[in-house]
N, C-alpha and C positions, 0 to 999 in steps of 0.2 A: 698224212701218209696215204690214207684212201685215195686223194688226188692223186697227188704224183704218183700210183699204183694205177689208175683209172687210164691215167694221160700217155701207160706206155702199150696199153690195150692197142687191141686193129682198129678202132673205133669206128668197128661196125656194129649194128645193134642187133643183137640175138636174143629173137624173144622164142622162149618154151615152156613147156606144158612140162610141172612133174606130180606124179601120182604116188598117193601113198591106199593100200587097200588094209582095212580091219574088218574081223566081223565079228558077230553079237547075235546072243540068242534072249528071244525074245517072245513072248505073248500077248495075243490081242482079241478082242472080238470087233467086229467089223458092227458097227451099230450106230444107226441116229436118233437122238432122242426129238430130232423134229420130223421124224418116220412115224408111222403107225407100225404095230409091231408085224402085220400082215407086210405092209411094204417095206421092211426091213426083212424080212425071211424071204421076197420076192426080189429084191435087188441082190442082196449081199449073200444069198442060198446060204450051203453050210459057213460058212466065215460068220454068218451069224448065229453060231452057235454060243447059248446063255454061258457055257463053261470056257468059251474062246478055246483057241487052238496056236500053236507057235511056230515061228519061221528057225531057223539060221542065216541073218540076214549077212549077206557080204557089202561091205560101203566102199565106194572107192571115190577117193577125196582128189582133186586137183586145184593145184594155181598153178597162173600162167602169168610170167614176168620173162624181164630180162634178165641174163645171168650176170652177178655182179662179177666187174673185172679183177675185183681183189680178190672174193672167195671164192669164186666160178662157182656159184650155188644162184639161182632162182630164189629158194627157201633154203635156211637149216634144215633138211628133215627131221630131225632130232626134235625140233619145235615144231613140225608140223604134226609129227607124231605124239608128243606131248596136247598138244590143242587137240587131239582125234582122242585122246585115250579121256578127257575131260569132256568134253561135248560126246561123244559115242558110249565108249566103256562105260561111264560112271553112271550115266544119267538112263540109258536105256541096256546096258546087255544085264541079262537075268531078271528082268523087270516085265511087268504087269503094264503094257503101255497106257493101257486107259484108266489103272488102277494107280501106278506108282508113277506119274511123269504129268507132274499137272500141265503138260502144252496139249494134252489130250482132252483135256477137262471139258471141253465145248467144241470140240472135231475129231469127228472120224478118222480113226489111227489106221488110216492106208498108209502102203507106201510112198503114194506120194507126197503125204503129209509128213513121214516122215523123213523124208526129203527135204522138206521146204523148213520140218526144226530143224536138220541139222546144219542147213543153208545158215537159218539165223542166227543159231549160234553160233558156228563158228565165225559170221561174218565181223561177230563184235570183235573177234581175241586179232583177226589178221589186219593187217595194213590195208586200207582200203583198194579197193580193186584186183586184186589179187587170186580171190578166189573165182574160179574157172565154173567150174563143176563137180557136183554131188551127184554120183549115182549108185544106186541104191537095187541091190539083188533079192528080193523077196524068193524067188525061186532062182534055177538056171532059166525058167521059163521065162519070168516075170520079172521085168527091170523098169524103173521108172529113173531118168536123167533133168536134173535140173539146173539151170544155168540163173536162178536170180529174176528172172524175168517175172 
């Protein structure tokens, strides 16, 4: 049925980009334990504070495909939004990053680390290729954008 649905398309190829944004609040201290603690209060200033400090971090998740001709959908949002509330919500909003989320265990919980987990995990749950880009709003200031690379 997908066929003969496919086969009465324009059969041109339309490839797009769709976005889904959540955010997550969250706390960190900014710290390496292959730092001395002087070059740790020297790189990461207050963000290396021993009691950490927290964001409201905004995530905005993309994949880019072509839209199928049966459903005219890229993704179900519905399942992209379910993989963001598992990989996002669950695992980091209200959470201690360096305390409660062992991908922190052995890296410094920047943004752009946190970035690069939720690259990975979601890269397991989507159909290969798919995912676009993760970018990631520590402030309105402060955005770090990853593409996998």
């Amino acid at each position: 049925m997908e066929v003969e649905a496919a086969e009465k398309g324009t059969g041109v190829r339309r490839l797009l980009r769709l976005t889904r944004v959540e955010s997550f609040c969250a706390a960190h201290r900014l710290h390496s334990n292959f730092l001395s603690a002087e070059d740790n209060k020297r790189i990461f200033g207050k963000c290396n504070n021993p009691n950490g400090h927290g964001h409201n971090y905004k995530v905005e998740v993309t994949v880019c495909g072509e839209v199928n001709p049966v459903t005219g959908m890229v993704m179900n949002i519905t399942e992209l939004k379910e993989h963001m509330q598992e990989v996002i919500m669950k695992q980091l909003d209200h959470k201690n990053l360096d305390k409660d989320v062992p991908y922190f265990a052995n890296c410094v919980s920047t943004t752009e680390n946190v970035a690069i987990c939720i690259w990975e995990n979601l890269q397991t749950r989507l159909p290969p290729k798919l995912l676009y880009e993760v970018k990631v709003y520590e402030t309105d200031k402060n955005i770090v954008v990853y593409h996998g690379e």
